[in-house]
C-alpha positions in Angstrom: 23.2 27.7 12.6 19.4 26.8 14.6 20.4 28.1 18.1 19.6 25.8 20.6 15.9 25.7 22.1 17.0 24.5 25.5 14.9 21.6 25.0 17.4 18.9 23.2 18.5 16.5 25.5 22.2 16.8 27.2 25.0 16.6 24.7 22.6 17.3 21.6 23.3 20.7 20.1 20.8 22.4 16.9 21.9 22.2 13.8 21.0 23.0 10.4 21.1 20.1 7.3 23.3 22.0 5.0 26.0 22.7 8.4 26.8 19.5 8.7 26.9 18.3 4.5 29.7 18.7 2.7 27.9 19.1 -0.3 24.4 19.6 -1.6 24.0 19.4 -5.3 21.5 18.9 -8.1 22.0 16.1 -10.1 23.2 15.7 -13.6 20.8 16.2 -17.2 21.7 13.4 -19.6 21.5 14.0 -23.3 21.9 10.5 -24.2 20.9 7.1 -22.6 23.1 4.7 -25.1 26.1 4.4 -23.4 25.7 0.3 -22.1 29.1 0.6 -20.7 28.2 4.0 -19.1 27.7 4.8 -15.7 24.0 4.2 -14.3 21.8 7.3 -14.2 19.2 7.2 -11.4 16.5 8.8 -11.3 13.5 9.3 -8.7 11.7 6.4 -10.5 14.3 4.5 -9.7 13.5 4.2 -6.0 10.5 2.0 -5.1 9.7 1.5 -1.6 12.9 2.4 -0.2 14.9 0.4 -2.5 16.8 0.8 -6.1 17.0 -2.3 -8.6 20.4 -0.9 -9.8 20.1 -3.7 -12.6 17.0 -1.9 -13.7 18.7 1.9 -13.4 19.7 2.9 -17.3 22.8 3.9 -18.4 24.1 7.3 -19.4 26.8 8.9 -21.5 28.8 11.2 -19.8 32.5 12.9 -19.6 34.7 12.3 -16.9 34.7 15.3 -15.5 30.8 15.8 -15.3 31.1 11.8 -13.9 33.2 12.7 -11.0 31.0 16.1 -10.0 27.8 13.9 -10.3 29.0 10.5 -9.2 27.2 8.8 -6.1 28.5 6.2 -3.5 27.7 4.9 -0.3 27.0 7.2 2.5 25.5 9.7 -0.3 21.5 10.8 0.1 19.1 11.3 -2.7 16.1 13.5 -2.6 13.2 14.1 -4.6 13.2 17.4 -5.4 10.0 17.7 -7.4 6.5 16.2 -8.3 5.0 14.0 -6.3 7.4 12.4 -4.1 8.6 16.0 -3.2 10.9 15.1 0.1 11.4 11.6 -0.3 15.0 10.5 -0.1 17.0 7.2 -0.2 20.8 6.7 1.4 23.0 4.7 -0.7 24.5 2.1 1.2 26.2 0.3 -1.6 25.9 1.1 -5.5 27.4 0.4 -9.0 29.4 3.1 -10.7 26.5 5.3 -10.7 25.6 9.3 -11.6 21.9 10.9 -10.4 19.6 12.8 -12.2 18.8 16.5 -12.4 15.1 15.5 -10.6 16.6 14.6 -7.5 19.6 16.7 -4.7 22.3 14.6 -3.6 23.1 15.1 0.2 26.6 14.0 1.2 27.3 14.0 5.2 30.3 15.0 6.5 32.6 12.8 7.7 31.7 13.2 11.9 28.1 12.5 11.2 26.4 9.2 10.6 24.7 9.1 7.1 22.1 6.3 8.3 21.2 8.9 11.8 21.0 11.6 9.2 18.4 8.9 6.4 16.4 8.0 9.4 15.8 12.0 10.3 14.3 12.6 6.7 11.5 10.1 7.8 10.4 11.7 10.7 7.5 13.4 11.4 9.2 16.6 11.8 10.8 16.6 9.1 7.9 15.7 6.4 6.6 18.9 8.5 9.2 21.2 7.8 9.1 20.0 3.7 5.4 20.5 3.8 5.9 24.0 5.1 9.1 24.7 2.3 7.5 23.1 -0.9 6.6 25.9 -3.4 4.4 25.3 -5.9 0.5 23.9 -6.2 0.8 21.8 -9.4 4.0 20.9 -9.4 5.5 20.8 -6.0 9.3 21.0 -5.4 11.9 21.8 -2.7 15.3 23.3 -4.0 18.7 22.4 -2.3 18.6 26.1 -0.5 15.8 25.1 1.2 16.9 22.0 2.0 20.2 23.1 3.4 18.0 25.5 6.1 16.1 22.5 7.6 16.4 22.1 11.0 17.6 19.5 13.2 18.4 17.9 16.8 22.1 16.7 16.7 23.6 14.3 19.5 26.9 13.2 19.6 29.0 10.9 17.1 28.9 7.6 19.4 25.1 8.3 20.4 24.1 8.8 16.7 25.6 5.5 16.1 23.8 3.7 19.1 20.3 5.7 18.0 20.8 3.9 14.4 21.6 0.5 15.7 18.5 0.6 17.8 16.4 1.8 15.1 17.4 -0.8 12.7 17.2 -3.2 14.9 13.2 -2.5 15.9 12.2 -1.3 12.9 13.6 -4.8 11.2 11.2 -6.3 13.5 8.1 -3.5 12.0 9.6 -4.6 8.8 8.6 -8.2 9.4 5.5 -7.7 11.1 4.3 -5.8 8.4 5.8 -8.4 5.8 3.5 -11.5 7.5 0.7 -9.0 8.0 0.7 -8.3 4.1 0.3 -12.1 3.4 -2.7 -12.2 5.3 -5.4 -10.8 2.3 -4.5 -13.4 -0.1 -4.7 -16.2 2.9 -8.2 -15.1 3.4 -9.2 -14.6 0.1 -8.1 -18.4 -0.9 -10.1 -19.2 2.3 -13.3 -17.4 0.6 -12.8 -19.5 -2.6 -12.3 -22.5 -0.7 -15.3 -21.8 1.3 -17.4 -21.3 -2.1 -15.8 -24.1 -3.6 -17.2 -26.9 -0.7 -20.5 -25.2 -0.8 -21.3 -25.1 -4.5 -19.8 -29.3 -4.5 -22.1 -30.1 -1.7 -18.9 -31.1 0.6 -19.4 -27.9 2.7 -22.9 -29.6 4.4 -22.0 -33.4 4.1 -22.4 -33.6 7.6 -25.9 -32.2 8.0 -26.9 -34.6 5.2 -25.8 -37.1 7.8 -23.3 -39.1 6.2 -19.8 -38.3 4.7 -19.6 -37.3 1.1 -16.8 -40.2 0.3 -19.2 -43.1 1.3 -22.0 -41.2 -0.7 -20.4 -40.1 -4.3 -17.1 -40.6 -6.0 -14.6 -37.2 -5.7 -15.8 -35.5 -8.9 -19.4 -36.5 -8.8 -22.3 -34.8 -6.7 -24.1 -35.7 -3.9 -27.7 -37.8 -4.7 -29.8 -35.3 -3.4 -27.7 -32.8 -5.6 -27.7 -32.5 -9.4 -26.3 -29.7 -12.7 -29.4 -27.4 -13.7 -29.0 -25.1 -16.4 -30.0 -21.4 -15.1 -32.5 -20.8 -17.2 -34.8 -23.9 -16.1 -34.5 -22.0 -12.4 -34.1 -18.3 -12.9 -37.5 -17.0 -14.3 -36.1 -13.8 -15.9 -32.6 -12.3 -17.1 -33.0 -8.5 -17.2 -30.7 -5.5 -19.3 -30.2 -2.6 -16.7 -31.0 1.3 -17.6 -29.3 2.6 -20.7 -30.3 5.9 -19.5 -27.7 8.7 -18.6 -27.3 9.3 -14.9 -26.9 12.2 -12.9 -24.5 13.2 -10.0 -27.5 14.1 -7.6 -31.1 12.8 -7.5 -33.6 10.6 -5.9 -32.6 6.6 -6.4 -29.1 5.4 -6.8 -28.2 3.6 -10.0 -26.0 0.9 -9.1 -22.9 0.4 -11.7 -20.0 -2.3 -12.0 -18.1 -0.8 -10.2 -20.8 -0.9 -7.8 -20.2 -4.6 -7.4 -17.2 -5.9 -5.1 -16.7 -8.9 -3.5 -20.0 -10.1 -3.8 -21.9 -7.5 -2.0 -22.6 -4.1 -3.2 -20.6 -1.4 -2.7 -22.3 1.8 -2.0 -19.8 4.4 -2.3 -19.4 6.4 -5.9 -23.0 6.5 -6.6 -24.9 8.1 -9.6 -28.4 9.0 -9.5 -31.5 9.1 -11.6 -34.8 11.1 -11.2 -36.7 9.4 -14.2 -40.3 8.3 -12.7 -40.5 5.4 -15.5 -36.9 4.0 -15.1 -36.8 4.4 -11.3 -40.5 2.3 -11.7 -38.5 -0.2 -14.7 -35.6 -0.8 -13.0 -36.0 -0.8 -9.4 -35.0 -3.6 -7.4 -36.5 -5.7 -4.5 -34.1 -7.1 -2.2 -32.4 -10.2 -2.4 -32.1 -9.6 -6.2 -28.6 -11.2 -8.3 -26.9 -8.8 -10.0 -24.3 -9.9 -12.7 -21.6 -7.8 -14.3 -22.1 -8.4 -18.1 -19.5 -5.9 -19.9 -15.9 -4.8 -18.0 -12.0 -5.6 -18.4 -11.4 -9.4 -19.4 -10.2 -10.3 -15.5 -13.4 -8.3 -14.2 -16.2 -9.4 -16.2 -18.8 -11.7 -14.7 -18.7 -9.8 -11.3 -21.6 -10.7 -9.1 -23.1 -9.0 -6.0 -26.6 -9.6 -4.3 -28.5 -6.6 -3.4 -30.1 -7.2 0.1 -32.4 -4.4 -0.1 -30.0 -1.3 2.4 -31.7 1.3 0.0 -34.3 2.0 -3.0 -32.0 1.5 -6.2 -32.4 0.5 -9.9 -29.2 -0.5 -12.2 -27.4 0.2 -14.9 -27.3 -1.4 -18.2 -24.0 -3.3 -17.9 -25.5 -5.3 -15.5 -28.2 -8.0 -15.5 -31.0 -8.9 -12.8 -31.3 -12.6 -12.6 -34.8 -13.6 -10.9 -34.7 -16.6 -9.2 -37.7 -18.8 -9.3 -39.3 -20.8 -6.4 -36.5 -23.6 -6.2 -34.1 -21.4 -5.9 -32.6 -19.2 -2.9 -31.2 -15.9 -4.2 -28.9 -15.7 -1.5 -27.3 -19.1 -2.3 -27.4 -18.4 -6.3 -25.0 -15.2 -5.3 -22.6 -17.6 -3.4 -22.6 -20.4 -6.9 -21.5 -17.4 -8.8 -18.8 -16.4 -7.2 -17.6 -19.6 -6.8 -14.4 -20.7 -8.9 -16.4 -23.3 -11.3 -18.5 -20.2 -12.3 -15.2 -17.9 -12.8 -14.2 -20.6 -15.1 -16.9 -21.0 -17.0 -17.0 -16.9 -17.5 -13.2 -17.2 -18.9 -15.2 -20.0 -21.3 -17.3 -18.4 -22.7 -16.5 -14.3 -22.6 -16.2 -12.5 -25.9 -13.0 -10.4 -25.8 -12.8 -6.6 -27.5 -10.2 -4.6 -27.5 -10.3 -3.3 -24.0 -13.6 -5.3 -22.3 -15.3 -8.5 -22.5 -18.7 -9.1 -23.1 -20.8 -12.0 -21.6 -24.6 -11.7 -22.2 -28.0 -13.2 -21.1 -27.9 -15.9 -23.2 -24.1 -17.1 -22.3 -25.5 -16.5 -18.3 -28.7 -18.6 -18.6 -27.1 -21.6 -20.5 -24.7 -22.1 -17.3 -25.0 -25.6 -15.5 -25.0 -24.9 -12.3 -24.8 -27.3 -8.8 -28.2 -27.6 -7.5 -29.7 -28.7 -4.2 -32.7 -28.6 -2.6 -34.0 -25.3 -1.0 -33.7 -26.8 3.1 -29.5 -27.3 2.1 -29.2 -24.5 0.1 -30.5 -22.1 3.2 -28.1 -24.7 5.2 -25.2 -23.5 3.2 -25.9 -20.1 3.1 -26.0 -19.9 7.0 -22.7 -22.1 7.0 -21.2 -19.4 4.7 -22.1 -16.1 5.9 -21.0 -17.7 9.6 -17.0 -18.5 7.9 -17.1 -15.2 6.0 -17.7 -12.9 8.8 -14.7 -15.3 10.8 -12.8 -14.1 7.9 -14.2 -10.2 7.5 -13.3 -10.0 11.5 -9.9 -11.2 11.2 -9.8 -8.6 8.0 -10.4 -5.9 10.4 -7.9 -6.8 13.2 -5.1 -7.0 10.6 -6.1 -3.7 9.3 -6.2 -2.0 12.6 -2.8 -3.8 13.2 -1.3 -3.2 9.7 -2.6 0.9 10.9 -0.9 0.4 14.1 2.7 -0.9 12.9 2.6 2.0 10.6 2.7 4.1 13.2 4.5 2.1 14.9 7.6 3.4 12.6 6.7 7.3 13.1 6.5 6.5 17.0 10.0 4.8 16.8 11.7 7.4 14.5 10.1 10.3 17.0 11.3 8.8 19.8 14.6 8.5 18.6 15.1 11.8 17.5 13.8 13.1 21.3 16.6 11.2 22.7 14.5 8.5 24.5 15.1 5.8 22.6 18.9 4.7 23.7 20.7 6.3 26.5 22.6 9.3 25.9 26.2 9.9 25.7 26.1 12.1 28.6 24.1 9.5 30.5 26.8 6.7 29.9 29.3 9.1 30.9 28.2 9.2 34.0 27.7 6.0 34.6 31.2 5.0 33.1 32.9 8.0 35.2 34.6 9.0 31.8 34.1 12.1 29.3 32.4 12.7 26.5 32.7 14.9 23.3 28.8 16.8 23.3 27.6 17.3 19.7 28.5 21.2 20.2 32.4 20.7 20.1 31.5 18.3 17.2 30.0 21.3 15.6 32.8 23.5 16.5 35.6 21.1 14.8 32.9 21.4 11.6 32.9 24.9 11.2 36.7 24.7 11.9 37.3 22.9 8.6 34.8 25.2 7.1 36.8 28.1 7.6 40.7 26.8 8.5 41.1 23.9 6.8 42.6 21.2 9.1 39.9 20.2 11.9 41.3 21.4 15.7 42.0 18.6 18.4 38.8 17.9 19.5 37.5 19.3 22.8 36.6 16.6 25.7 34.0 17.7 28.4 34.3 16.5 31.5 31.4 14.2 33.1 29.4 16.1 35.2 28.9 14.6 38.6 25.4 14.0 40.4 24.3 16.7 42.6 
């Protein structure tokens, strides 16, 4: 028993996990996993996110007796109990017939407590703090059911514990959804990008500064007249193989890789170095300069990024340097090949290995691409780079948001656990002029079945008046 720090709020009293669990157990080791009319036997990867695909969960053999000491149902808590997840756990509302595995502890409440108010405390932020502090071991973490049963923790009243887990569910449905409609946002703004390269590579992106629409001009699928196809190699003057040399983890000039190359820009995080005189003077590029992903995994290959010059660099010999030549703006060459007609030619013409595709210089220069004159392609550009940083800003506020909600959940769950986030029992009480049971004569009638079998009458307490 945790004896009370005179900070709980009225009613609560301090309790320990294992006082107020009827049983805490370590789950079952299956010898066989044939039995397709046996039980199912769930294990920690079973639970994803909070949930269990019981459909997915794999059946065991067992005996009947070993089924009834390991059998789970409703109200029951699962923890991790090693590895990674160390500490997680998951309450089983509703469930097959089902046994758990040796990996995980099963926690089942006693009747007088609320098994959701009990789930809710093993997300708090206390409570990851007190499993931080128990888990033993530095390569393979774990928390046994002894330690579990010490844990500490704030206990109010049966009919508060019940209000506290109403209100949590309630706002933390809403978290749930806020967080559902914020997770839909990336792939919004990513079909925005390749809608936003798609009009700008067709020429329908600047019909209006052309001064007339682009349906009165062309047909759908044709250009504008100003516009026409141009194979690569009649407008790039050179197609350049990076540095096949080794690269270092320290030195002078970064050496800029595929993975280097994200979203069109480059990424300058994860950097390898060279000190090599001859291929930092071979290599190095001048800003503004095309670099395409020639060799990676079959959805990756074809990556292209424009480096604008942030830092001296030279690159890597999976990648190719494409100089443009005098017709053509670098800037708006970076935005045709990351448009979708270019993606599509790349799944063309690729040359599959076992794990990575291949496109070279020669596949890369005999690509028709959509070409205006250099006044519209600057046009577009501008166009471009204006929508994307719309969309890169409203990137940001949904991550600081999406950060926000998160902690949204800890706030809650702390809150609720201080008493603060429903009135308490002894609070209604008063206002109701009736009694209330506090959690300490709930604790008493606990230990009483402990030790004497039948629970004793419980104990009212009198409201206590105002002063």
């Amino acid at each position: 028993m945790i004896e009370d720090d005179g900070e709980l709020p009225e009613g609560w009293a301090s309790t320990s996990v294992g006082e107020i669990s009827a049983a805490i157990q370590y789950g079952y080791t299956a010898s066989a996993m044939q039995d397709a009319n046996g039980p199912r036997f769930l294990r920690i990867t079973d639970i994803q996110n909070g949930t269990v695909n019981w459909d997915a969960v794999p059946s065991c053999e067992i005996g009947n007796e070993d089924l009834s000491r390991f059998a789970v149902k409703p109200g029951d808590i699962v923890f991790a109990r090693t590895g990674a997840t160390t500490g997680k756990s998951y309450l089983i509302r509703k469930c097959p017939k089902a046994v758990f595995a040796s990996y995980l502890i099963r926690l089942r409440p006693r009747a007088q407590i609320e098994p959701a108010f009990l789930s809710f405390f093993f997300q708090t932020p206390d409570y990851w703090q007190l499993i931080s502090d128990n888990v033993s071991g530095n390569a393979q973490p774990n928390c046994n059911a002894s330690k579990l049963a010490e844990l500490p923790l704030p206990l109010p009243p049966l009919a508060e514990q019940k209000r506290i887990v109403a209100k949590v569910e309630e706002v933390l449905g809403q978290v749930t959804a806020a967080r559902e409609r914020l997770a839909k946002v990336p792939a919004i703004l990513k079909r925005f990008r390749q809608s936003v390269l798609a009009a700008a590579s067709s020429g329908r992106l600047t019909e209006d500064w052309r001064g007339h629409s682009h349906s009165s001009e062309v047909e759908d699928d044709e250009l504008p007249a100003s516009w026409r196809q141009r194979e690569l190699s009649d407008i790039c003057a050179d197609f350049d193989y990076g540095s096949s040399q080794k690269s270092s983890s320290k030195g002078s000039v970064p050496v800029l890789r595929m993975g280097n190359i994200q979203n069109g820009q480059i990424d300058w995080s994860d950097l390898v170095f060279s000190n090599d005189p001859n291929e930092i003077k071979k290599y190095s590029l001048a800003p503004n300069t095309v670099l395409f992903n020639r060799t990676n995994s079959p959805e990756l290959v074809g990556k292209t990024a424009i480096y604008r010059g942030e830092r001296a660099a030279i690159f890597a010999g999976y990648l190719i340097r494409l100089v443009p030549g005098p017709e053509l703006d670098p800037r708006f060459l970076n935005l045709s090949l990351n448009s979708p007609d270019f993606k599509e030619y790349c799944l063309q013409v690729r040359t599959d290995g076992v794990s990575q595709s291949n496109i070279n210089a020669t596949k890369l220069a005999e690509y028709w691409m959509n070409w205006c004159p250099l006044t519209e392609q600057r046009e577009i550009v501008r166009r471009v780079e204006a929508l994307f940083a719309r969309a890169d800003a409203i990137e940001q506020r949904v991550t600081a948001t999406t950060q926000r909600v998160e902690r949204l959940t800890q706030a809650v769950l702390a809150k609720a656990f201080r008493g603060e986030l429903v009135p308490t029992e002894a609070e209604l009480a008063r206002r109701e002029k009736r009694e209330y049971e506090p959690a300490s004569v709930l604790l008493e009638r606990i230990r009483a079945e402990q030790t004497e079998g039948p629970a004793k009458p419980a104990r009212k307490q009198r409201r206590k008046e105002r002063t």
